[in-house]
Structure formats: structure tokens, C-alpha cells
N, C-alpha and C positions, 0 to 999 in steps of 0.2 A: 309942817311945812318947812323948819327949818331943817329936818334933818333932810327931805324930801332937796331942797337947795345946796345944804353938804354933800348930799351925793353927787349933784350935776357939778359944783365944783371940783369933786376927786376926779371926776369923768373928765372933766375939760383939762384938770393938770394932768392928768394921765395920759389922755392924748396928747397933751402940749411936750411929756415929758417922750412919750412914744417919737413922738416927731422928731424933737433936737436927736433922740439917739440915733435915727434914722440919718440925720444929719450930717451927725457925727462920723457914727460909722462909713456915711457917704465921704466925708471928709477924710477922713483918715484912711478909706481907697482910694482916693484918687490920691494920696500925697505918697500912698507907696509907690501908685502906678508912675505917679512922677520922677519919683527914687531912683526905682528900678529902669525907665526910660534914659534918664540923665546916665546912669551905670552901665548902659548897652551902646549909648552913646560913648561916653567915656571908654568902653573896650572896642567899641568900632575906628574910631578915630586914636591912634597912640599917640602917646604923648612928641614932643620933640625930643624927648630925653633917649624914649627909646625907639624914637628912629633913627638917633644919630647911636645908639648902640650896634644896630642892626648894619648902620653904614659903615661903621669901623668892621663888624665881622665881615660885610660883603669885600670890604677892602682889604682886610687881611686874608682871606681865602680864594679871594682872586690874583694878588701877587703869590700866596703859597701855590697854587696850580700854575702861575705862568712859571714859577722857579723849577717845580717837578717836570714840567714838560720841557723845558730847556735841559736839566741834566737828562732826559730820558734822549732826548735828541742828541746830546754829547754821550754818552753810553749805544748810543746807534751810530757812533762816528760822526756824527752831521756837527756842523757849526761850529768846529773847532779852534776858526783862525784868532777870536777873539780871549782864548783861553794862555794863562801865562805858563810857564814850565811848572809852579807848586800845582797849579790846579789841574795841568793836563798829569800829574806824578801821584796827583790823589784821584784821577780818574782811571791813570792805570791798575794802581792798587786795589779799586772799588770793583774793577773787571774781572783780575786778576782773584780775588775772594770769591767772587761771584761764579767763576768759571771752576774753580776750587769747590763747590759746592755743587754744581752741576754734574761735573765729572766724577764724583763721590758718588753720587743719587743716582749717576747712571748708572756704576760697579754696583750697587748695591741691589741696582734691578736688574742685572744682567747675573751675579750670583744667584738671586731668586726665580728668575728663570733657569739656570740650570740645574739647582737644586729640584724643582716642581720639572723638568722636564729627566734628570736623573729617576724621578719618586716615578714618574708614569713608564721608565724604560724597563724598570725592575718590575713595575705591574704586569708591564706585556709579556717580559720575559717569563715571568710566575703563571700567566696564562700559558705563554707557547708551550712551558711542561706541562702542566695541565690536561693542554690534548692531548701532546704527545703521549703523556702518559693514558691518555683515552685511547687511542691509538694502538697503542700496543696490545691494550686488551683487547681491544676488538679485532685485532690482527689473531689473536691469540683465540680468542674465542671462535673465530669463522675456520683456523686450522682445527680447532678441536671440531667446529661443524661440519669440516672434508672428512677428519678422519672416521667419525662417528656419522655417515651418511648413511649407511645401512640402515640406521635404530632413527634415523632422524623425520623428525615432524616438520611439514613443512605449513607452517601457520604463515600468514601475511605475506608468502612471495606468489608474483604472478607465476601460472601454469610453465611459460616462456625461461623463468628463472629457475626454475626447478629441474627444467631438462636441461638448461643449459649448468646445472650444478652438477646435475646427475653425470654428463655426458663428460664435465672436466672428472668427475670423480675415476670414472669407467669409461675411460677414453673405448668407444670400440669402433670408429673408425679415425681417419686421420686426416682430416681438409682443412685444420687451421683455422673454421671455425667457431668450435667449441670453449677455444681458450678466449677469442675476443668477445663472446655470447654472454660470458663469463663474467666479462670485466662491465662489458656495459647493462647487463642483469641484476648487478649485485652492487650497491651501494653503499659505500663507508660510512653514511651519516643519516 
């Protein structure tokens, strides 16, 4: 019986001890949950510190653009009466660099356009010999095919071209036109 009573005692501290860790453990979530709540809070809400950080940059970043847009307007001519002789002498200067660098960048695209339109004139010219040099030959080739008409094969011309080769080769009569039959018969390319 006494050991029978040891037991229900381990059983009752065991639950008793099950419990508090349940407890605990409950306790010790909810104190994170609360940690972390307080810290989302704390980063949702800034401090005063740094929202007077934030206000010094909107402040300095709003007089630096009212300054840039004021000289971009003196560099546009505008607004000038309020400007003294140094500063309208440092705005000439500031033009003067500026148009110095413009006028530079333009020569410099206007040499590269002629250079790239020089590089294509010598392409075309290298073509135009090209034909020309086709040209020749096939000038050269169609006398060799008058002179050589007798022996010659007439593959790929219409019947129409043929007699009109035939008839420029061996003129046998004379209307004028066998030589224009000729021209529009027989094509250079």
C-alpha cells in the first residue's frame, strides 16, 4: 500500500510538474509575444530623434533643389535681375565651359559620321567595280556567244530570243528590227 500511494504521489507531482512547465512555457510566449509586439511597435512609431533626422534631410534637400532649379533657370537666361556682376561672371564662365564641351562632342560626332560615311563610300565604290567588273565579262562573254553562234547551244533562251540572236548575228534582211529584238531579248543580269 505504501508503495501503491508512492506512486500516486509521483503521478500527482508529475502532473503538477507537467502543468507549471505548461505554464511556464505559456509564460515565457507570451513575454516574447509581448517583446516582439513592443519592437514592431517601437519600429512602427520613430523615435523623435529620428524624425527630426529625417526633417533636417527633407530640409536640406529641399533648399538643395530650390538652389539647382534657380541656377538651371539662370543658365536658361530667366531670373537674372537679382544676380550681382561676380555671380552673373561665374555664370558666364559656367556657359561658356559648358558650350566648350558641347561644341567639342558635336566635332567629335560629326568626325565619326564622316569617317563611317567615308568607310561606306569606299564599300559602294568596291562594289560598283565589282559589277563593273561583272560586266565586262559578261559583255565579253555574249561577244564571244555572237561570235561563236554557229557552234552555239541555245539552253534557257525563249525561241523569240534566239531568232532575234540569230537574225542580229546574220542580218538577212534590214527593218530595224532585229537589232531592237535584240536588246529587249537578251538580258544583262
Amino acid at each position: 500500500m505504501k508503495n501503491v500511494m508512492m506512486q500516486e504521489v509521483k503521478v500527482d507531482v508529475a502532473i503538477v510538474e507537467e502543468e507549471e512547465e505548461q505554464e511556464l512555457t505559456s509564460m515565457e510566449e507570451l513575454l516574447e509575444r509581448h517583446n516582439q509586439h513592443s519592437d514592431n511597435i517601437g519600429k512602427l512609431v520613430p523615435s523623435s530623434l529620428e524624425l527630426q533626422i529625417e526633417n533636417s534631410n527633407y530640409v536640406r534637400l529641399s533648399e538643395k533643389f530650390a538652389e539647382k532649379s534657380q541656377q538651371l533657370r539662370n543658365m536658361k537666361g530667366e531670373e537674372l535681375q537679382g544676380l550681382d556682376i561676380e555671380e552673373l561672371h561665374k555664370l558666364e564662365k559656367s556657359l561658356e565651359a559648358g558650350l566648350s564641351r558641347v561644341l567639342e562632342t558635336k566635332g567629335e560626332r560629326f568626325l565619326e559620321d564622316i569617317t563611317s560615311l567615308q568607310r561606306k563610300g569606299d564599300q559602294l565604290a568596291k562594289e560598283n567595280e565589282q559589277m563593273r567588273q561583272q560586266m565586262m565579262e559578261m559583255s565579253k562573254s555574249q561577244k564571244h556567244v555572237v561570235a561563236d553562234s554557229k557552234n552555239m547551244v541555245y539552253e534557257g533562251l525563249s525561241s523569240d530570243s534566239v531568232t532575234s540572236l540569230c537574225s542580229f548575228v546574220s542580218p538577212t534582211h534590214d527593218d530595224g528590227s532585229s537589232n531592237t529584238s535584240l536588246r529587249l531579248g537578251l538580258s544583262l543580269f
